[in-house]
DOGU-678813 format. One line per field, with one value per residue (C-alpha): y, z, x; chain. Coordinates in Angstrom, 2 decimals, padded with zeros to 5 digits. Each point is the difference from the previous one (the first is absolute). Example, Ala and Ser with C-alpha at 12.3 -4.5 7.8 and 13.67 -1.06 7.14 Angstrom:
# DOGU-678813
py: [-004.50_003.44]
pz: [007.80_-000.66]
px: [012.30_001.37]
chaine: [A_A]
This chain:
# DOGU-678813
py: [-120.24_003.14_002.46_002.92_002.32_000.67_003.31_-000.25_003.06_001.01_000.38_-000.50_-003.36_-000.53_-003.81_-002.12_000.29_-002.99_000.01_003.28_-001.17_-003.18_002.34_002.16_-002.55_-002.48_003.51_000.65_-003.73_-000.30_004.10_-001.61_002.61_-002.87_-002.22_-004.03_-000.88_003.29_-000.29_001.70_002.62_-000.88_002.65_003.18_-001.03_000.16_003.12_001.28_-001.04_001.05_-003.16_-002.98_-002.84_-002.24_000.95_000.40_-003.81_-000.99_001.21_-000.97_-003.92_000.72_000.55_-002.81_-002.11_000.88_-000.58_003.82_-000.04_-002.66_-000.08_-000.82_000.70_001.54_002.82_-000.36_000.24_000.62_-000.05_-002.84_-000.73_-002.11_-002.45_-001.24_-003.18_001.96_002.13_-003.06_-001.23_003.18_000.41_-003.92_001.63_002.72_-002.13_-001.98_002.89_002.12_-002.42_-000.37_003.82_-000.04_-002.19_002.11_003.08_-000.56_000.87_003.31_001.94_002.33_002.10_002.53_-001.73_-001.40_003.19_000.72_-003.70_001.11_002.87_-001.53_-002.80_002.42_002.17_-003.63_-000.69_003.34_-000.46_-004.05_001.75_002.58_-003.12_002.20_-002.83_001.39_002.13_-003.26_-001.82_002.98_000.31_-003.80_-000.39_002.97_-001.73_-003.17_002.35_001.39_-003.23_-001.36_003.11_-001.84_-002.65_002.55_-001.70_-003.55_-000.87_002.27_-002.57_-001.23_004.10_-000.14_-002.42_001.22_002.98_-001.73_-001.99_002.82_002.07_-002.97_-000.05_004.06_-000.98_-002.38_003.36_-002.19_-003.24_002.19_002.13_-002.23_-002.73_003.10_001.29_-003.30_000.67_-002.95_000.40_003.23_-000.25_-002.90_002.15_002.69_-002.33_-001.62_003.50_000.43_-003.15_000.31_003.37_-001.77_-003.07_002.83_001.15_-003.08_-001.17_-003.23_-001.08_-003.39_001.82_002.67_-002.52_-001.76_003.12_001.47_-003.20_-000.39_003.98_-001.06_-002.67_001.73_-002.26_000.80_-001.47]
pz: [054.16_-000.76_002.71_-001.91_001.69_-001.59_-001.39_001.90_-000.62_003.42_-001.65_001.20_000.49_-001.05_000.43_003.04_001.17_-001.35_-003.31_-001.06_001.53_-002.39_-002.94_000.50_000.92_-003.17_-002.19_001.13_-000.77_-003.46_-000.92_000.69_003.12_002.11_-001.46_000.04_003.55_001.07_003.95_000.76_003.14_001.57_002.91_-002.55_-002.06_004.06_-000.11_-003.45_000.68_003.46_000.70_002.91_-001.92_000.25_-003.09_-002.12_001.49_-001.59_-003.30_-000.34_001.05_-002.97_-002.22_001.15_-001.11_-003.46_-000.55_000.23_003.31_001.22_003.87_001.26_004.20_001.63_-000.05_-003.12_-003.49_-003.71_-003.33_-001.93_-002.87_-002.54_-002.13_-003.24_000.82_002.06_-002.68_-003.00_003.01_-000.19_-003.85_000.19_002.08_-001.83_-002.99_000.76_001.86_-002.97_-002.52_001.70_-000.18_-003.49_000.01_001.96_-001.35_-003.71_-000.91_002.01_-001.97_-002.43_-002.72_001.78_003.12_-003.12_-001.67_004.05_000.13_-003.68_001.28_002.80_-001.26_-002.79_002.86_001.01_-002.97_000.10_003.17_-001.23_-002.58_002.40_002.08_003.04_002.00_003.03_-001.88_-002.44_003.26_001.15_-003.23_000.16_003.46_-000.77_-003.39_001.96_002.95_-002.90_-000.53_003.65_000.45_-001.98_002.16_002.90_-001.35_-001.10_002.95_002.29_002.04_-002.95_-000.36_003.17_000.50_-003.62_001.19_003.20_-002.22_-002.35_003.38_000.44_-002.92_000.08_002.97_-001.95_-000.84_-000.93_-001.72_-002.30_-001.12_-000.40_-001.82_-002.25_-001.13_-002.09_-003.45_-000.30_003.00_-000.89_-003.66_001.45_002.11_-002.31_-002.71_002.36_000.47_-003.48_-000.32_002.89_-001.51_-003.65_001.98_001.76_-003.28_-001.67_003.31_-000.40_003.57_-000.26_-001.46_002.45_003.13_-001.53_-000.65_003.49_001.66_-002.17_000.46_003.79_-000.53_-001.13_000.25_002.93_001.54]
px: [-040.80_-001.57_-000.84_-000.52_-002.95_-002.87_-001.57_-003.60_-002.08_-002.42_-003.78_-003.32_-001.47_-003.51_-000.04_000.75_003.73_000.77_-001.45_001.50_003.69_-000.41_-001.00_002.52_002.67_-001.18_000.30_003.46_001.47_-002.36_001.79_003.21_000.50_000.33_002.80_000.22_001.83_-000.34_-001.48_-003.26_000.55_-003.44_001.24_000.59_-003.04_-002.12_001.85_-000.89_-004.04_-000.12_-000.99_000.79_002.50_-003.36_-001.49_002.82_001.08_-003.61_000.91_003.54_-001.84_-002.55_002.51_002.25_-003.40_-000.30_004.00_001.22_001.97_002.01_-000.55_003.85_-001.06_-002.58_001.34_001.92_-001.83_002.08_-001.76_000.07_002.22_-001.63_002.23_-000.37_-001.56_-002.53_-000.52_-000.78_-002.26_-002.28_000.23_-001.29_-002.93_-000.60_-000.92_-002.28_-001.67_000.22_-001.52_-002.71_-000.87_000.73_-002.76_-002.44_000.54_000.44_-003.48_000.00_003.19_-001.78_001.75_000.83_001.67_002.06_000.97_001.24_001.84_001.52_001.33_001.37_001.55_002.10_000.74_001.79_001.40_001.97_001.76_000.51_001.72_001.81_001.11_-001.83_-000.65_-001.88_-002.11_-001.04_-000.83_-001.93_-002.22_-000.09_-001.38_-002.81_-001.23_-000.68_-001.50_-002.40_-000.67_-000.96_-002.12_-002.41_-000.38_-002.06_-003.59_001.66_001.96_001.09_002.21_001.81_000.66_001.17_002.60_001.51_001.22_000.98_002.21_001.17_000.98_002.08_002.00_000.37_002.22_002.27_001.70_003.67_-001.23_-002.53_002.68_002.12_-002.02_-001.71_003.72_000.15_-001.23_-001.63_-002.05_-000.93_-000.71_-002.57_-001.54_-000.60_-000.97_-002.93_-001.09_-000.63_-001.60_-002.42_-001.20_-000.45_-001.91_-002.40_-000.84_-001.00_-001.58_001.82_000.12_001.12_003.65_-000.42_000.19_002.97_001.96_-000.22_000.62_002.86_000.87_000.51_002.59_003.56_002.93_001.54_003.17]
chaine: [A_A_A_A_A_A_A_A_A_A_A_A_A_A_A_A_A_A_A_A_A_A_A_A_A_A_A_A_A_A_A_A_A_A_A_A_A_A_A_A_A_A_A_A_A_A_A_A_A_A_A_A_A_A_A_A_A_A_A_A_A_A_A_A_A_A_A_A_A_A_A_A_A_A_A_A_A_A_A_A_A_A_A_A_A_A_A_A_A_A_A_A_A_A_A_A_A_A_A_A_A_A_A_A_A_A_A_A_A_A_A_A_A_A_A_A_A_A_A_A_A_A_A_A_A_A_A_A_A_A_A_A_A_A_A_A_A_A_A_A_A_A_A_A_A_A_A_A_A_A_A_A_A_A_A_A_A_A_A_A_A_A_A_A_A_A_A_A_A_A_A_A_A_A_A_A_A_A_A_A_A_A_A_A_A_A_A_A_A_A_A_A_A_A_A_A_A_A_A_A_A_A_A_A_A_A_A_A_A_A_A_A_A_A_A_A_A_A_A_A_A]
């Protein structure tokens, strides 16, 4: 078990206490500060805030909600470590989520948002070709957040629980990593990218639903 201490920085706190320790806290585990099994310190971080251990208790329960912390005690909390089954679970999610914002926001990409996606997508391709794994993932995940920003006017809650889901699978730090360092994985990844963009342009949104729900669905163990 991992009882490594964390790095928490003392700053202002323009929210309620709780709010800004779950921000902060859901920051750290998503930047990989605060490592799978690791345990969360809720005394230092009262310390680090200035705060009673009430509010930081309120966030580390929050987070323990949405699948982030693993609450062992009550007054024992570690981050949770995602497997691989977890992780095909959320991809499964993701799909169906994700085709149905294909379908909403189709109509809305102009040429220019696909000159930006072009870009993007060969900025992708390079690191595909670099084998770069975390920095693919990282254009990855912000081409598909360019994507659910369009969804503001169409459906904000279907915007919502997207990145909800996405901040999910950020935390499956092994299992992506390891899945993604399979060429075939990869190359299917990168090869959906390039199909989405061609699918945009022709407006074809009837392939553009299937790709992305198949783009969701790599064959992990």
């Amino acid at each position: 078990m991992n009882d490594k201490k964390s790095n928490i920085t003392v700053f202002s706190i323009p929210k309620t206490l709780s709010q800004s320790i779950y921000e902060h806290l859901k920051e750290s585990i998503l930047n990989k500060e605060l490592e799978p099994n690791q345990r969360i310190n809720e005394k230092e971080i009262a310390d680090s805030f200035q705060v009673s251990r009430t509010p930081v208790r309120e966030a580390v329960v929050r987070l323990a909600t949405e699948g982030f912390v693993e609450i062992i005690s009550h007054r024992e909390s570690l981050v949770k470590e995602v497997s691989y089954r977890e992780l095909k679970e959320r991809f499964q999610v993701m799909g169906v989520m994700d085709r149905l914002a294909a379908s909403l926001i189709i109509d809305q990409i102009d040429s220019q948002e696909l000159t930006r996606l072009e870009k993007m997508t060969k900025k992708m391709e390079r690191y595909y070709i670099m084998r770069e794994v975390e920095k693919f993932l990282e254009v990855n995940y912000a081409i598909h957040g360019r994507l659910w920003d369009y969804l503001t006017e169409k459906n904000s809650y279907l915007q919502k629980e997207l990145r909800a889901c996405a901040d999910q699978i950020k935390m499956c730090t092994y299992p992506l990593k390891s899945a993604f360092k399979d060429p075939k994985i990869i190359k299917k990844s990168m090869n959906a990218h390039k199909e989405i963009v061609e699918a945009l342009k022709t407006k074809n949104k009837a392939k553009l639903e299937t790709i992305i729900f198949e783009h969701w669905i790599p064959p992990l163990p």
